[in-house]
C-alpha positions in Angstrom: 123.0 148.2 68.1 124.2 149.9 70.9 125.1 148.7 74.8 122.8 149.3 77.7 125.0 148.7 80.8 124.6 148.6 84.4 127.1 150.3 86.7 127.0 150.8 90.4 129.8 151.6 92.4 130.2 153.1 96.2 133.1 153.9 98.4 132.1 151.0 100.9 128.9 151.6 101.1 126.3 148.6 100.4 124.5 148.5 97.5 121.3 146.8 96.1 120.6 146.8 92.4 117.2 145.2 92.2 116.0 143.7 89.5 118.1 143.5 86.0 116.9 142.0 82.7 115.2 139.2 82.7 115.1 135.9 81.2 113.2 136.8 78.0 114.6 140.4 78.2 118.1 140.6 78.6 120.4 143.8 79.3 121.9 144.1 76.3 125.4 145.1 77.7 127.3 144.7 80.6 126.8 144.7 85.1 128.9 145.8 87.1 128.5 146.6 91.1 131.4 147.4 93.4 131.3 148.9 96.7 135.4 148.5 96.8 136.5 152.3 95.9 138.3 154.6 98.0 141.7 156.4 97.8 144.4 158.2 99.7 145.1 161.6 100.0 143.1 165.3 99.2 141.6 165.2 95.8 142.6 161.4 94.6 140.7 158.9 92.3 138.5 156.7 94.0 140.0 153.4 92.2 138.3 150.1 92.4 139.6 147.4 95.0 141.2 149.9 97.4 138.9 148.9 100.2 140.6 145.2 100.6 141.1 142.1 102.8 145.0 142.3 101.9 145.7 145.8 103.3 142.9 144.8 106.0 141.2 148.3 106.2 137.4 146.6 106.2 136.8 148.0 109.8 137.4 151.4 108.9 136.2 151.7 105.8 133.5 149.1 104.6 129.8 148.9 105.7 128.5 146.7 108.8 126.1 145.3 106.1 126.0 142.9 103.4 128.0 144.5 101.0 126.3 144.0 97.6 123.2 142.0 97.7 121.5 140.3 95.1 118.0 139.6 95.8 116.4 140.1 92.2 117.6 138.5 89.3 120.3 139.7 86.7 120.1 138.9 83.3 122.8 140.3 80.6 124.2 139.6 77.4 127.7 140.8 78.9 129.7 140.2 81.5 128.4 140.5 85.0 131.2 141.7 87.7 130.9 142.1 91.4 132.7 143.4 93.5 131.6 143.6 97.2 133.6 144.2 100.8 131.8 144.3 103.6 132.7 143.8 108.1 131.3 141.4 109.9 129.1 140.2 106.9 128.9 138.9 104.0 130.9 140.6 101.0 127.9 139.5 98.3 125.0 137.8 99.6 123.2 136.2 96.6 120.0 135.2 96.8 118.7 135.0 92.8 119.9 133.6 89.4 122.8 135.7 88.2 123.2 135.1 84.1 125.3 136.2 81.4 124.1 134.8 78.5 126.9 136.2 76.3 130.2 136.6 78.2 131.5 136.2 82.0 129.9 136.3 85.5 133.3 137.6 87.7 132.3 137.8 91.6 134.9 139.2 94.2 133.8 139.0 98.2 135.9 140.7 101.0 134.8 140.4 104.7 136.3 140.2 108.1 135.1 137.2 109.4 131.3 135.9 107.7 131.3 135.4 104.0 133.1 136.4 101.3 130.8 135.3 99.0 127.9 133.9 99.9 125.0 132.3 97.6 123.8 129.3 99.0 121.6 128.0 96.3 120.6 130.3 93.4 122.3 129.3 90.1 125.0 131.6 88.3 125.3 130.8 84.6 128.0 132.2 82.3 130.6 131.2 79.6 133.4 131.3 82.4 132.6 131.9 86.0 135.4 133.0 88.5 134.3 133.4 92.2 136.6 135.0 94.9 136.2 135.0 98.7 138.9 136.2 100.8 138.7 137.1 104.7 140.9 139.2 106.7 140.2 136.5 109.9 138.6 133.2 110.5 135.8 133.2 108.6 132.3 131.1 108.1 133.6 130.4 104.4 135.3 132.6 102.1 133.2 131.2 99.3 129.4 129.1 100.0 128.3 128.7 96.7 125.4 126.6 94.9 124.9 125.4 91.3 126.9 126.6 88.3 126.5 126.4 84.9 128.2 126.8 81.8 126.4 128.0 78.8 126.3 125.5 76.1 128.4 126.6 73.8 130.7 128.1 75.3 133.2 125.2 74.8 136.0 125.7 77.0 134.4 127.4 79.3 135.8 127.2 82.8 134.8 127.4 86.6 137.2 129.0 88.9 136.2 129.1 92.6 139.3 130.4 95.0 138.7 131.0 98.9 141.6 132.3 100.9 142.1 133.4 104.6 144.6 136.6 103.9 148.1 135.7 105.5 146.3 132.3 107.6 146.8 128.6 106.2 144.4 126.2 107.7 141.4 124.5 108.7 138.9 127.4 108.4 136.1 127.3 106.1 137.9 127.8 102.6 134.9 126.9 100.0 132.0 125.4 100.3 129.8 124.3 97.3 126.9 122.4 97.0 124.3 122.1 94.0 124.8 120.7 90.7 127.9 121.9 88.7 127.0 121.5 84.6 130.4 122.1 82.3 130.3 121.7 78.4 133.5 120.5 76.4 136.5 121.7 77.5 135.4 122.9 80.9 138.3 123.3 83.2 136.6 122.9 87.0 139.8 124.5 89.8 138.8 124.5 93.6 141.2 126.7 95.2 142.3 127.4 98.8 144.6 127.7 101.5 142.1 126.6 104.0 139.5 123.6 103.7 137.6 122.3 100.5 134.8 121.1 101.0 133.0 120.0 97.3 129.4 118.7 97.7 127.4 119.1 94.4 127.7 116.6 91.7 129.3 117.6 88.7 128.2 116.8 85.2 130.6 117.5 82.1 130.1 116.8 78.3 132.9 115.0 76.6 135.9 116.8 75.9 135.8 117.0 71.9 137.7 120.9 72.5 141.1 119.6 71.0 142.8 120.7 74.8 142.7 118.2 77.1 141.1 119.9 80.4 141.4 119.6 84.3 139.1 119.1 87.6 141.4 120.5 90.1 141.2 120.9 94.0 144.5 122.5 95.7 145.2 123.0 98.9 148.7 123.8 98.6 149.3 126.9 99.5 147.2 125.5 103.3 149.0 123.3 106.0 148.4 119.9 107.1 145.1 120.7 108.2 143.5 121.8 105.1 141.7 119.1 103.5 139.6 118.1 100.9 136.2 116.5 99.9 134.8 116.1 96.7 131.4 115.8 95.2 130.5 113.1 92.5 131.4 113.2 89.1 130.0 112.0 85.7 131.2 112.4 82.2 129.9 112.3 78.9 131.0 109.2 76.8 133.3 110.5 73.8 136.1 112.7 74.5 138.8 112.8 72.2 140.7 115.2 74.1 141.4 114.5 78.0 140.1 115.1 81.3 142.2 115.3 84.0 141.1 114.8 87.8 143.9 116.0 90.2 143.8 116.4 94.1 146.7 117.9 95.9 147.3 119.3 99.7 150.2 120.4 101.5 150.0 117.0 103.6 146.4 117.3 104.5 143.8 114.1 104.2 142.3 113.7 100.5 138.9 111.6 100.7 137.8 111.1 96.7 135.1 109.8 95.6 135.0 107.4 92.6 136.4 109.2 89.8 136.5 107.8 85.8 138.1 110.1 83.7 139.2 109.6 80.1 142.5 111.0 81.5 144.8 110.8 84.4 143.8 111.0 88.1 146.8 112.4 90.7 145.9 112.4 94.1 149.2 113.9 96.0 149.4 115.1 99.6 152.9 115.8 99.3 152.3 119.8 98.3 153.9 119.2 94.1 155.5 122.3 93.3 155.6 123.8 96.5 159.3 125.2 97.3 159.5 122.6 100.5 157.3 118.9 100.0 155.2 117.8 102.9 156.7 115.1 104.6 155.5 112.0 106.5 156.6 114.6 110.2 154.5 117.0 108.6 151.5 115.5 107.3 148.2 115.6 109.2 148.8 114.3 112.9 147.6 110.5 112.3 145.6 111.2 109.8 144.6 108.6 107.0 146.7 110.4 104.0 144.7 109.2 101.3 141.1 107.4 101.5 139.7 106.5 98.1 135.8 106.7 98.3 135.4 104.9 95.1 136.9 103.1 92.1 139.1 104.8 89.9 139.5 104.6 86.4 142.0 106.3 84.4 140.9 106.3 80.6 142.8 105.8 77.3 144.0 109.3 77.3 146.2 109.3 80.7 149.5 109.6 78.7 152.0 108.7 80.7 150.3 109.7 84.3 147.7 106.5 84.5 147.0 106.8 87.9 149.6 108.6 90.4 149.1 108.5 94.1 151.8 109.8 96.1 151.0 110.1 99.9 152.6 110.8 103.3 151.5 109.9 106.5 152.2 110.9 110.1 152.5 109.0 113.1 149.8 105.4 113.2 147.7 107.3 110.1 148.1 104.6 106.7 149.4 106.6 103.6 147.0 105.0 101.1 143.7 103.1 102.6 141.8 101.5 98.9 139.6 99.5 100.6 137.7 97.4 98.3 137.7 99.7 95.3 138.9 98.9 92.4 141.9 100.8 91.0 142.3 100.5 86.7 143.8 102.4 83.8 144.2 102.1 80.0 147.5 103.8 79.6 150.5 105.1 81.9 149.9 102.6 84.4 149.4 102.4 87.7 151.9 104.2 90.6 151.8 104.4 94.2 154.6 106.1 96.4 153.9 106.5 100.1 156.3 107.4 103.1 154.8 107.0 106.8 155.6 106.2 109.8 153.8 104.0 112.6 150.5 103.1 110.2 150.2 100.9 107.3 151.6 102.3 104.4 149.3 101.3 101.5 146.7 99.0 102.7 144.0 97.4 100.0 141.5 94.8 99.2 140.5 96.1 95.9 141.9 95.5 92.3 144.6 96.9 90.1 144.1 96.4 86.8 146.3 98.1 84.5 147.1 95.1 81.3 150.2 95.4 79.7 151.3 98.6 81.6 153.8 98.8 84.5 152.0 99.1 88.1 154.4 100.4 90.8 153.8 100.3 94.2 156.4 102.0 96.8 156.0 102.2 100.3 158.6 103.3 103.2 157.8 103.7 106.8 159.4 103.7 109.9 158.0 101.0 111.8 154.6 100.1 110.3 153.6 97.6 107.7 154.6 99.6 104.5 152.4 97.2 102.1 149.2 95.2 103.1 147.9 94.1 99.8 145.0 91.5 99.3 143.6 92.4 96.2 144.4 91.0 92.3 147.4 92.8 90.3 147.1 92.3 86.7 150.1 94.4 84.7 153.0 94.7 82.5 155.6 95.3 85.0 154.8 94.9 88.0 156.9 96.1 91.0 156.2 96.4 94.3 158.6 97.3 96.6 158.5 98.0 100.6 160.9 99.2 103.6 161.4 99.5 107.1 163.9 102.4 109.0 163.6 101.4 112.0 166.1 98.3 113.2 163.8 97.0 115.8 160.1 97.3 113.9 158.9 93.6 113.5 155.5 94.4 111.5 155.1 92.5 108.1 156.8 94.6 105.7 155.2 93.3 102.7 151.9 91.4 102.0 150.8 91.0 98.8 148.4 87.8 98.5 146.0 88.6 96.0 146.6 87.0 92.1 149.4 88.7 90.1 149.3 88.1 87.0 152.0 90.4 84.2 154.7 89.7 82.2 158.0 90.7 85.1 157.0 90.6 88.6 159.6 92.3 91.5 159.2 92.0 94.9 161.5 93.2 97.6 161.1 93.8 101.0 163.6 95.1 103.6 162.8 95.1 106.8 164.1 96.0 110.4 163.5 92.5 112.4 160.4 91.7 111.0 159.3 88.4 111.8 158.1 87.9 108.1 159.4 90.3 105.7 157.5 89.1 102.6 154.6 87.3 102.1 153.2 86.4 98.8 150.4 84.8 97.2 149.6 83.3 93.4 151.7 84.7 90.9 151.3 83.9 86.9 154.0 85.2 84.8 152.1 86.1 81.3 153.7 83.9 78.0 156.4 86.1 76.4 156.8 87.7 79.5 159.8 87.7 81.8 160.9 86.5 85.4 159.6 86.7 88.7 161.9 87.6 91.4 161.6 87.8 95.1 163.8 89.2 97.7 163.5 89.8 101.3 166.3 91.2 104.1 166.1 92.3 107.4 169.2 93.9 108.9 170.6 90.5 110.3 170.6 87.5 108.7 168.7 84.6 111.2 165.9 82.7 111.3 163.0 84.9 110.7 160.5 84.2 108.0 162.3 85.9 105.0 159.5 85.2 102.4 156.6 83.0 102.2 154.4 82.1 99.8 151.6 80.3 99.2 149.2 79.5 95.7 150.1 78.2 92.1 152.7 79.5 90.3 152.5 79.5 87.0 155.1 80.4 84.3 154.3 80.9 80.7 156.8 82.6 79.3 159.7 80.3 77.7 163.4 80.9 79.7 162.0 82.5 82.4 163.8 82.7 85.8 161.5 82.6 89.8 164.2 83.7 92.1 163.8 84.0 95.8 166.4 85.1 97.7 166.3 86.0 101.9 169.1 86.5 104.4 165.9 84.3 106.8 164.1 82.0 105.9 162.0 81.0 103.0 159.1 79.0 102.8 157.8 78.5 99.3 155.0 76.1 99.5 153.1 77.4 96.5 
């Protein structure tokens, strides 16, 4: 049988396709809409995508109007594309269930300052769905978009969603979603923008049985410091045998995640990875918190060698990492936290870490804050928690780490400025086979500060072990 396709296209004009197909009569081919044509010059080709955000001729040359509104349903076997510009409104304005039942749904908005693309609440569903919002100026949101689905077996079938302010990183409204988000196995979920992310509907995937381990994603790196993140709730499908990765990652804005359980890694990085120039503690969000976990999270048994990876900066009093009470865990590749800041705490927790018989690593620098404030258990392989001080005068606690740790090597060091205690420490058990536990703490001079002390049993399993505790101040080991 032959293809019965739908094709509307205008040189900036808007357009309204009513009705197509429906949902037990589908257009057996293909949609596509696009008000985007134009060209230069006596006698040229109208080409698609001419009229643009990029070379910023909206004004002239797009209608005043929603661009291409959808206020009747589309229904087609094949793929359905839009593409819609429009000035001072929205490039699409959806109001009705786009579905392609057989292939893509592809939408491209342009506007000046209003939406790109605009659907507030009416469900696309596709095998892949790719949505893309750009503005020419501040906008409302390059992208407000509802619920998604993917089609059910369409395994591997992805949801891109990309919102960008042409030329302007920030704190304008870069994507906003809200409704349920359904993926199948395999689903690859990217939120995209240099501007703000903010990720409302809850998101429901199948287990990944695909073979290729898959990605939620939400990247700001290509904004500033002030574009930041917030993510909806997600739930997965016991049984993967391939991984799902959760990743967050700014160019120094605030990440706020909820709690995430994953049967693969979770990175949560503010420091902009592969970006040319890394955000730095001076040019993270002004005092922001870097990195507040909303939730537990649980890295499953196929992390690989990522576990759980937080790597934060923080300016001025902001903390780099705040935990709370929420448990941290993982089943392989451990558990790492690397944080530079400045005035503010650098990682600050009451929660757990629980990553048995894997190393948990715990960095923290800043300038003249508390670089560790930990109360919560540690249970590891090797575990090694280390924290520092530039500043020659600061006199906060470098490193507190009271909760129970219990692993095979403990290291602790602390270096501090002229804190008045550099170290203090809590119950330590040192697993039987295991190794040593070693303590060291040093401010610049030697005197008599509190170098380390510690308090709570410790106990020692493992046969020719070695507990060293070594200061330039003084230590108090009472435990």
């Amino acid at each position: 049988n032959s293809g019965i396709n739908f094709i509307a296209k205008s040189a900036g004009s808007a357009i309204n396709p009513g009705t197509i197909g429906s949902s037990t009569l589908t257009l057996p081919g293909y949609v596509l809409i696009d008000n985007t044509f134009g060209c230069t010059g006596t006698g040229c080709t109208p080409a698609s995508g001419f009229i643009n955000t990029t070379t910023n001729n909206l004004a002239s040359l797009a209608t005043t109007s929603i661009g291409l509104t959808v206020n009747n349903a589309i229904y087609a076997v094949g793929a359905v594309t839009e593409n819609g510009v429009s000035s001072g409104s929205q490039g699409i304005g959806i109001s009705a269930t786009i579905t392609s039942t057989g292939s893509n749904v592809v939408l491209n908005g342009g506007t000046t300052n209003s939406y790109g693309v605009y659907d507030p609440s009416s469900l696309i569903t596709a095998n892949n769905i790719a949505i893309t919002g750009t503005s020419s100026g501040a906008p409302s949101y390059d992208v407000y978009i509802g619920p998604l689905t993917i089609n059910t077996g369409a395994t591997g079938g992805s949801i891109t969603i990309t919102g960008n302010v042409i030329g302007t990183p920030g704190a304008a409204g870069g994507i906003y979603q809200s409704g349920a988000i359904t993926g199948v196995s395999g689903t690859n979920i990217s939120f995209i923008s240099n501007n703000n992310i903010s990720q409302n509907g809850a998101i429901t995937l199948a287990a990944n049985t695909s073979g290729t381990a898959s990605n939620i994603t939400y990247d700001t790196t290509t904004g500033n410091k002030t574009s930041t993140i917030g993510a909806g709730a997600l739930t997965i499908t016991a049984g993967s045998t391939s991984a799902i990765n959760y990743i967050i990652k700014t160019n120094g804005g605030t990440i706020s995640p909820p709690a995430i359980s994953v049967p693969g890694y979770i990175l949560l990085d503010n420091t902009c990875p592969g970006c040319a120039t890394p955000a730095t503690a001076a040019t993270a969000a002004v005092s922001g918190n870097a990195i507040t976990l909303g939730g537990a999270l649980s890295a499953g048994t196929l992390a690989g060698t990522t576990g759980v990876t937080i790597n934060a900066v923080a300016n001025g009093t902001g903390n780099g990492l705040s935990q709370g009470a929420n448990a941290i865990a993982s089943s392989a590749g451990g558990v790492t936290i690397t944080v530079n800041g400045q005035t503010g705490t650098g990682y600050t927790g009451s929660g757990a870490i629980t990553a048995t018989g894997q190393a948990v690593t715990i960095n923290a620098t800043t300038t003249t804050g508390s670089a560790i404030n930990d109360t919560g258990a540690i249970t590891g392989g090797i575990v090694t928690i280390s924290g520092a001080q530039t500043t020659a005068t600061a006199t906060a606690t470098v490193v507190t780490v009271t909760g129970l740790i219990t692993a095979n090597n403990v290291t602790i060091t602390g270096n501090g400025g002229a804190a008045s205690t550099i170290v203090s420490l809590g119950a330590v058990t040192i697993n039987a086979g295991g190794g040593n536990l070693t303590v060291t703490a040093n401010d610049v001079a030697a005197g008599g500060n509190t170098g380390i002390t510690q308090t709570g049993a410790i106990t020692d399993n493992a046969v020719g072990s070695n507990i060293t505790f070594t200061s330039n101040n003084i230590i108090n080991q009472t435990g």
